[in-house]
C-alpha positions as CSV (number, residue, x, y, z in Angstrom):
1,X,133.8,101.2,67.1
2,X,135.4,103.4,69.4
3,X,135.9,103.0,72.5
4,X,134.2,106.4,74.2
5,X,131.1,104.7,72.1
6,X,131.3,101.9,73.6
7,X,132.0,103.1,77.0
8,X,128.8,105.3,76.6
9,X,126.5,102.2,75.4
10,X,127.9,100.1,78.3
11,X,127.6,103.1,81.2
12,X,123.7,103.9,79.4
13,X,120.9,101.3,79.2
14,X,123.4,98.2,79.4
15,X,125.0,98.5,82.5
16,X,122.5,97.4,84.8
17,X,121.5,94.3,82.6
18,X,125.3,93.1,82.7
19,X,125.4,93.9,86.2
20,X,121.8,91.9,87.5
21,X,123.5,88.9,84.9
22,X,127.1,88.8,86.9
23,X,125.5,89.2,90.2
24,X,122.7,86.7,89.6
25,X,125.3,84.4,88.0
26,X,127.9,84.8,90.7
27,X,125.2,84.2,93.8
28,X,124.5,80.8,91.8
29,X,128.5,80.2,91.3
30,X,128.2,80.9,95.1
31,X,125.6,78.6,96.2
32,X,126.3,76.2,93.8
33,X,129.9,75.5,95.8
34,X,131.4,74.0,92.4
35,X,132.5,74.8,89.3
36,X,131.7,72.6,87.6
37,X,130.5,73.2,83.7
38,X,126.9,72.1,84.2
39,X,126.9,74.3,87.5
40,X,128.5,77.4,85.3
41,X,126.1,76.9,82.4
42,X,123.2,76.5,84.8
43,X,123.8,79.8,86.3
44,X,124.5,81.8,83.3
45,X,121.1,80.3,82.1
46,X,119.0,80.8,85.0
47,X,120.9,84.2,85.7
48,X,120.5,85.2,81.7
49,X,116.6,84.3,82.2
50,X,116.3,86.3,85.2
51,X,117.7,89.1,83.7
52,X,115.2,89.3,80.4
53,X,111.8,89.0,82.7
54,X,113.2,92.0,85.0
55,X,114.6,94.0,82.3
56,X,111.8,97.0,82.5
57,X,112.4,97.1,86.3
58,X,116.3,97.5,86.3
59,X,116.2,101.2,85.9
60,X,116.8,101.4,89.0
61,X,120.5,100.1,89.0
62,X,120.9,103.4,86.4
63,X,122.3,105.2,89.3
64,X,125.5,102.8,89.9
65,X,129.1,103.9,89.2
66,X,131.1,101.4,87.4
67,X,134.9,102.3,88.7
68,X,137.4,100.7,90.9
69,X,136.8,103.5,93.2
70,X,132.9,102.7,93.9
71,X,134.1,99.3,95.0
72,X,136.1,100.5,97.7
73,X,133.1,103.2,98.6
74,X,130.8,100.0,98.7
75,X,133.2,98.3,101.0
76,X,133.4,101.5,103.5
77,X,129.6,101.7,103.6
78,X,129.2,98.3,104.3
79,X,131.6,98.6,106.9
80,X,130.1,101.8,108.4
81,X,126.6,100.4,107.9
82,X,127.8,97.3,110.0
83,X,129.2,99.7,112.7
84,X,126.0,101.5,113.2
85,X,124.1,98.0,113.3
86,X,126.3,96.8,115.6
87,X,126.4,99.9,117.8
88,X,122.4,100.4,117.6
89,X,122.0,96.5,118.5
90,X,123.9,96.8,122.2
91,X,121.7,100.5,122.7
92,X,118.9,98.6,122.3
93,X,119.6,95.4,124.1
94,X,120.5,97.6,127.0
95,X,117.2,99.1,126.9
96,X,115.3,95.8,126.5
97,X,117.7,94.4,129.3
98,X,117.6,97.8,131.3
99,X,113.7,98.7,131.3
100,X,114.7,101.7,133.8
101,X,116.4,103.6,130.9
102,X,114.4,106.6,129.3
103,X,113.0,105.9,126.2
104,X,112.1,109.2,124.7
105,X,111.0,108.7,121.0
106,X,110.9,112.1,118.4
107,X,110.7,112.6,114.6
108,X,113.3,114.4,113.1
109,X,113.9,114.9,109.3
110,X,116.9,115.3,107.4
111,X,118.0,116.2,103.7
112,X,119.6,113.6,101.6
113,X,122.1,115.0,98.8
114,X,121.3,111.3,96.8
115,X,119.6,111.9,93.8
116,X,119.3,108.3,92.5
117,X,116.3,106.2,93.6
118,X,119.0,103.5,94.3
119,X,120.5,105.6,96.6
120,X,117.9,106.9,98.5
121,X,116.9,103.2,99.2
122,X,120.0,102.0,100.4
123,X,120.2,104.9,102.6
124,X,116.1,104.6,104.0
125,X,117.1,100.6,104.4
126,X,120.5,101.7,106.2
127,X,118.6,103.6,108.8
128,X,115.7,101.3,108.9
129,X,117.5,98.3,109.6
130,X,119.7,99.7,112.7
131,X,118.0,99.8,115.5
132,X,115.8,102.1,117.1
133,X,115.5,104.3,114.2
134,X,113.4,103.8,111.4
135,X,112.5,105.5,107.8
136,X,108.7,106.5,108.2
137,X,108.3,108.6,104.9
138,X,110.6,109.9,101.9
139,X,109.1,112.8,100.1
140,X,112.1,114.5,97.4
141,X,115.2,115.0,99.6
142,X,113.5,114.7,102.5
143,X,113.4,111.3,104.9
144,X,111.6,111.0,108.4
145,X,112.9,109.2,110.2
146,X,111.5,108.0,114.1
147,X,114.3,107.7,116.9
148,X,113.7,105.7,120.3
149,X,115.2,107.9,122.8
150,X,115.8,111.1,121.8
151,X,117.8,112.9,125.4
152,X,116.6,116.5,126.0
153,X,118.9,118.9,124.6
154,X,120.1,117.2,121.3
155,X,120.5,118.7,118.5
156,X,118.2,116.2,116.7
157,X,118.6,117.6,113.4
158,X,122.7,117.8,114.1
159,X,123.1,114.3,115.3
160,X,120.7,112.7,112.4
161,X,122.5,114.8,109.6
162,X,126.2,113.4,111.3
163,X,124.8,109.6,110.8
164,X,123.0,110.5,107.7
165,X,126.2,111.9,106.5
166,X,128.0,108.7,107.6
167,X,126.5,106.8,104.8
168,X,125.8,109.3,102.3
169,X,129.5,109.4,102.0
170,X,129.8,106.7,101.1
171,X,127.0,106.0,98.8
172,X,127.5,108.9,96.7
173,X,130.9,107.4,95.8
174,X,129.4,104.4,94.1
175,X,125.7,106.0,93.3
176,X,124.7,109.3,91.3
């Protein structure tokens, strides 16, 4: 078999199997703590069982690049993802700490270039989970998303597309 063949059959319907199995496997490995054989054969069983009773609902990991580039694009949206948390956690403790600053909440949406459902979660969950913003509704390329304070005279639309941007980056190097 050539190897374009099997590079197509592995990048098609395969792909997200394999990848669910080595994840599910290595979280095992990982909470296991030893590596030992029955440990190894454990998780490749459990993780191999896992992987058949999802299999209809792995479509969704479709949308995943498989290079050596994606993993550094995974790595740089984890670490912007982690900046942003950490930066939206000490707005908001100052707010909860400062009750005297304005909270001025607004609805803004943006456009997302992600095509893949895969992607558009990760990025929904990216903005839900820093704080004082959150993902109210997805609808095609479009996400609402609710801010806390919201100063007069920002360009709401400007400044959401600039963090949405931030992470799309990033995802679109390992998603479609």
């Amino acid at each position: 078999m050539s190897s374009s063949v099997t590079d197509a059959a592995v990048s098609g319907s395969r792909a997200p199997t394999l990848l669910v199995f080595l994840l599910g496997w290595l979280a095992w490995l990982l909470l296991a703590g030893t590596l030992t054989m029955e440990e190894v054969v454990a998780g490749a069983l459990v993780s191999l069982l896992v992987t058949l009773l999802s299999g209809r609902h792995l479509a969704v990991y479709t949308g995943v690049i498989f290079t050596p580039g994606a993993i550094v694009h995974l790595f740089a949206f984890l670490a912007v993802f982690l900046r942003a948390l950490v930066h939206a956690n000490i707005d908001m403790a100052r707010r909860v700490l400062s009750p005297a600053l304005p909270i001025r909440p607004a609805v803004v949406e943006v456009e997302t270039q992600l095509q893949s459902a895969l992607g558009k979660l990760l990025l929904t969950n990216a903005i839900t989970l820093t704080p004082g913003t959150l993902s109210i509704d997805v609808e095609d390329n479009r996400i609402k998303v609710h801010w806390v304070d919201c100063p007069p005279g920002l360009d709401l639309h400007g400044k959401t597309r600039a963090i949405v941007s931030g992470f799309e980056r990033h995802l679109t190097g390992f998603l479609k």
